[in-house]
C-alpha positions as CSV (number, residue, x, y, z in Angstrom):
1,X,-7.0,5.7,-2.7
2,X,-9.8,3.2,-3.6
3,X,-12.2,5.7,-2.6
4,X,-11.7,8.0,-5.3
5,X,-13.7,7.2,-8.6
6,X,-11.0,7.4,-11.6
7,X,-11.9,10.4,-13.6
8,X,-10.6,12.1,-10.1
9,X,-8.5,15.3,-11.7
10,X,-6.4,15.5,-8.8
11,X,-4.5,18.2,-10.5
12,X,-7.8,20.3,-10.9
13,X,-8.2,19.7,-7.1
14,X,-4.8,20.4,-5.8
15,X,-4.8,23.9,-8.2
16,X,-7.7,25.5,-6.4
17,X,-6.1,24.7,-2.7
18,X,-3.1,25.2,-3.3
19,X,0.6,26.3,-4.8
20,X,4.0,25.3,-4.6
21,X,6.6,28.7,-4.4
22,X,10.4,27.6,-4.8
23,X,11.8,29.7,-1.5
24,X,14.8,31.2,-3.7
25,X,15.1,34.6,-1.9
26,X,16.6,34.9,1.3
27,X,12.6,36.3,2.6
28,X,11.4,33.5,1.3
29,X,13.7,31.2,2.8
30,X,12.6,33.3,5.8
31,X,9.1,32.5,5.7
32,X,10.3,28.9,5.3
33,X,12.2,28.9,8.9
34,X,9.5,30.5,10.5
35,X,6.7,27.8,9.4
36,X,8.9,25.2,10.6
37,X,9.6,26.9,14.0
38,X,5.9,27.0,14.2
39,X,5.4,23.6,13.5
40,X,8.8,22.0,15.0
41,X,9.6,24.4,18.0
42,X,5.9,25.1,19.3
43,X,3.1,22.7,18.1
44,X,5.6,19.7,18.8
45,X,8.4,21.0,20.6
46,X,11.1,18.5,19.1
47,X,13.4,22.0,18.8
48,X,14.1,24.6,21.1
49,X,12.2,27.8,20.5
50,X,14.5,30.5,18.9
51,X,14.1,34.1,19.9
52,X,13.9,35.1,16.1
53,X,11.5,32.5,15.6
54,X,13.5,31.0,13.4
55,X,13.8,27.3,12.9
56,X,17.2,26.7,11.0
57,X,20.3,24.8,11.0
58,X,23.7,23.5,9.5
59,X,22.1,21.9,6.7
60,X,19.9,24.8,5.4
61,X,22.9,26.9,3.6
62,X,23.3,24.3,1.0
63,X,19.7,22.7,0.7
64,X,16.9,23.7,-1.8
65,X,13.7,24.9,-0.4
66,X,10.0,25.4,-1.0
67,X,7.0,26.2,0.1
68,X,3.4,25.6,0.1
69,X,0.4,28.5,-0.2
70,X,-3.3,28.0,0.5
71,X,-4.8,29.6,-2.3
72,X,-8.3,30.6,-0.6
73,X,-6.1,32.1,2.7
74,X,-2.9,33.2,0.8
75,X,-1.3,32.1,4.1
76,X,1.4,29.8,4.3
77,X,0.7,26.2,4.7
78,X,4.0,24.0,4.4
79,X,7.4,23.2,3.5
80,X,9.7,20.8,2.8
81,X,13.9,21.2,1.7
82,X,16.2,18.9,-0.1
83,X,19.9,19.2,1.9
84,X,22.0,18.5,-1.2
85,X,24.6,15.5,-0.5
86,X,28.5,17.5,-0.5
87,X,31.5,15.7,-1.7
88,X,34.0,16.9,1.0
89,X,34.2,13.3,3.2
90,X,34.0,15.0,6.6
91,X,31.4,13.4,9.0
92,X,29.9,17.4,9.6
93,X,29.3,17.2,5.2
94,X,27.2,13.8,6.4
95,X,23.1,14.4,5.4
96,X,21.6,14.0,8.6
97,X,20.0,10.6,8.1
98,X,23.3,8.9,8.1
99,X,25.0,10.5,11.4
100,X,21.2,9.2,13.0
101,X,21.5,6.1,11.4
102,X,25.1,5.5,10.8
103,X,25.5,2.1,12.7
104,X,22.6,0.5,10.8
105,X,22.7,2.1,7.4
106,X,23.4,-0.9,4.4
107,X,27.2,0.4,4.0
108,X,27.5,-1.5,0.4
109,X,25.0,1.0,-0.9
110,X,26.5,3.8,1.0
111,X,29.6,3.1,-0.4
112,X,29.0,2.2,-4.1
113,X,26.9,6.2,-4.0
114,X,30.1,8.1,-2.6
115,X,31.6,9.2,-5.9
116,X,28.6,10.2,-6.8
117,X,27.3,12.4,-3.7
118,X,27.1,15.6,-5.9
119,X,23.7,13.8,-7.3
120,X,22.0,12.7,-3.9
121,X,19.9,14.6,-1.0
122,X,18.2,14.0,1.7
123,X,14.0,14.9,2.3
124,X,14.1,16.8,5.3
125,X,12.4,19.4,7.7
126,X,8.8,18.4,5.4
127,X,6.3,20.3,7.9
128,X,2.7,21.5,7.6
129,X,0.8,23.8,9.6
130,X,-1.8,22.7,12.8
131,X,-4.9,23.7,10.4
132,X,-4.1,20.9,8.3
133,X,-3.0,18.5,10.8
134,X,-6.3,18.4,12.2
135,X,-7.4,14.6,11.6
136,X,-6.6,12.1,14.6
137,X,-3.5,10.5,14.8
138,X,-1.9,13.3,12.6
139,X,-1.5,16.1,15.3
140,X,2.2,14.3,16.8
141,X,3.4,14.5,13.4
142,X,4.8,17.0,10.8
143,X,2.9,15.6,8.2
144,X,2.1,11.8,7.6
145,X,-0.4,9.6,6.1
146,X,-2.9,7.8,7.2
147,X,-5.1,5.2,6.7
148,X,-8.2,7.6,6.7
149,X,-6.3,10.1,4.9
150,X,-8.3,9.0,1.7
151,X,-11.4,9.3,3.0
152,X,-14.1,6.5,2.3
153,X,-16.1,5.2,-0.7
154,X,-18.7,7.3,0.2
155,X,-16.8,10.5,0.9
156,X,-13.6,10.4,-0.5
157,X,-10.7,12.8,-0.3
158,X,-7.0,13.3,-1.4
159,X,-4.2,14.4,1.5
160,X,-3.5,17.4,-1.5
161,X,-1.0,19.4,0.5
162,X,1.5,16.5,1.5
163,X,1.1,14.7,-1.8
164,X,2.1,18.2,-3.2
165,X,4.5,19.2,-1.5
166,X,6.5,15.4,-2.2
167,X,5.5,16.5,-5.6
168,X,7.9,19.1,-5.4
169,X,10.6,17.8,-3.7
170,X,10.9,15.4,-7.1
171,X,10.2,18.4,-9.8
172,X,13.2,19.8,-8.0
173,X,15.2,16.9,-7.7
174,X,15.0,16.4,-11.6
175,X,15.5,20.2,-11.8
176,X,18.6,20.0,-10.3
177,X,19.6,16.5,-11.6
178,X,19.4,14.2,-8.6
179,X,18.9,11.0,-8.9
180,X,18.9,9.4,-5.4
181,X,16.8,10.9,-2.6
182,X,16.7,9.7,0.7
183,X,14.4,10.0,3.9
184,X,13.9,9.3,8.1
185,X,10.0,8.6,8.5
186,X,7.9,6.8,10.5
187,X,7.1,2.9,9.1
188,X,4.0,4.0,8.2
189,X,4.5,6.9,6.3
190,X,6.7,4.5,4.5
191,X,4.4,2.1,3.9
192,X,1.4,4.7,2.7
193,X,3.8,6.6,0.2
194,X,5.0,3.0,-1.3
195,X,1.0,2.3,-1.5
196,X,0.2,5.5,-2.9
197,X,2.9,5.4,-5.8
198,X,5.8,7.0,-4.5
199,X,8.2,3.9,-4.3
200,X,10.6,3.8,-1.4
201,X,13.1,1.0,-0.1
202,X,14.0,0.7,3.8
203,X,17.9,0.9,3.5
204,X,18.6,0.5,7.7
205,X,17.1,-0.6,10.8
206,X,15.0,1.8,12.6
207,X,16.1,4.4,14.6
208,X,15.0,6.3,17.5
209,X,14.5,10.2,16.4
210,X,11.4,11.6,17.5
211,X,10.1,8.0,17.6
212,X,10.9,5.2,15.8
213,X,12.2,6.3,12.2
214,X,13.1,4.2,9.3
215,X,15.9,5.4,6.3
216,X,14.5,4.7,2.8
217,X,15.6,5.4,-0.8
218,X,13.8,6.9,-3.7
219,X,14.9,6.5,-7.5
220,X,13.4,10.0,-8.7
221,X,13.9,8.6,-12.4
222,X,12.1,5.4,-11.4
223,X,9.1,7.1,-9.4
224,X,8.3,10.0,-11.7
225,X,8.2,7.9,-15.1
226,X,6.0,5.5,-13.1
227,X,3.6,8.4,-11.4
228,X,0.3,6.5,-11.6
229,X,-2.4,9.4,-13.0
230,X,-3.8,10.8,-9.7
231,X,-0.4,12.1,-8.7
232,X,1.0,12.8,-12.4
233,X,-1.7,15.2,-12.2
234,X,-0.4,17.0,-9.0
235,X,3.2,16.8,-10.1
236,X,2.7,18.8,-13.7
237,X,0.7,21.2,-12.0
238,X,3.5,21.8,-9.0
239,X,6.3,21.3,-12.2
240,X,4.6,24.7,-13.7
241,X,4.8,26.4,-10.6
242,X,8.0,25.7,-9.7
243,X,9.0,26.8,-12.6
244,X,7.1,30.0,-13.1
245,X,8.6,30.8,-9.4
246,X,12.3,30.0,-11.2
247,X,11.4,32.7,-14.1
248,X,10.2,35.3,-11.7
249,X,12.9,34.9,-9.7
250,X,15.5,35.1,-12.7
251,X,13.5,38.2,-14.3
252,X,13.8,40.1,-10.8
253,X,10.6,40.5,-9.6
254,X,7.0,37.9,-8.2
255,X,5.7,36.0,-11.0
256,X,2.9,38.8,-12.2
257,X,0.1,35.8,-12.5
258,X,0.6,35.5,-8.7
């Protein structure tokens, strides 16, 4: 990030590329299963293609949803879901992390959060399209950061669409009052988001899954009130969204400034 001058209005930027749509509708969810069979089925092939062309599983009926809109295409351009942690004990209620990493996992955190499961979820299925997964060393992945993904003194830029769309995953985790969230990544990805603001402890040894994957926690309360100002920018812009998409959805109809 040290390539951006400080007046950057990241939230200026990330408005005229992009918007965040809360998938509340069963189309919408749709569009979301469809993006990540794109992304997960044929540009990496880590799922077997569906003949609906429809990436889903288990976890999607009770997980929250969204997705991400180039604004100068209209097309879709990613997604990301929050599978909600479920009370019910049963190994098949498990978020996926912890049947992946269930040997390695620290159990006296695991423990000390199961009376309060109704409040945790898991980041999961996070995927953006091949058009913006362009840059070397980011075509093998659903979406990561990268050294290079700030660009240089000279000719700095922002990864907008993955910073946005983690954005969103915590204006709906406050929206829906969690306070733990939890993710598989790559080390690296690990290591960027903890350099770029969005705090994030390694709870387990890595795993293999898709390559080597770490579990991490996030304390939403602790990372948003702490949002340095490049990214507070991003998440009240994706907050208003979000939230617009919430109205529109409870009034019946699209949000008519869409």
């Amino acid at each position: 990030m040290s390539g951006l001058p400080d007046p950057f209005d990241t939230g200026a930027g990330f408005s005229k590329y992009f918007e965040m749509l809360p998938a509340l509708s069963r189309e919408e969810q749709e569009q979301t299963f469809r993006l990540r069979h794109e992304v997960y089925c044929e540009d990496l092939g880590w799922e077997e293609r569906r003949s609906d062309a429809l990436e889903t599983d288990a976890y999607d009926a009770h997980s929250l949803h969204c997705l991400a809109r180039s604004k100068p295409s209209g097309r879709l351009a990613g997604c990301v879901r929050l599978v909600l942690g479920r009370t019910d004990e049963a190994a098949s209620q498990r978020l996926p992390f912890e049947l992946t990493c269930g040997e390695t996992l620290d159990r006296v955190l695991m423990d000390r959060l199961a009376g309060s499961r109704d409040r945790i979820a898991e980041v999961s299925r996070l995927a953006i399209v091949r058009d913006y997964r362009r840059r070397r060393g980011e075509e093998g992945s659903p979406g990561t950061l990268l050294a290079s993904s700030f660009g240089t003194a000279e000719q700095p830029r922002f990864p907008y669409l993955l910073v946005g769309l983690y954005m969103a995953v915590f204006v709906i985790a406050e929206r829906h009052r969690l306070d733990t969230l939890f993710l598989l990544v790559e080390p690296r990805l690990s290591r960027h988001l903890n350099h770029l603001g969005i705090g994030n402890r390694q709870i387990g040894a890595a795993a293999e899954h898709r390559g080597l994957r770490v579990p991490a926690m996030i304390d939403v309360a602790q990372v948003v009130a702490n949002l340095n100002p490049r990214l507070r920018g991003i998440f009240d812009v994706v907050a208003g969204e979000i939230e617009a998409g919430h109205r529109a959805a409870a009034a019946g109809g699209p949000d008519p400034q869409r």
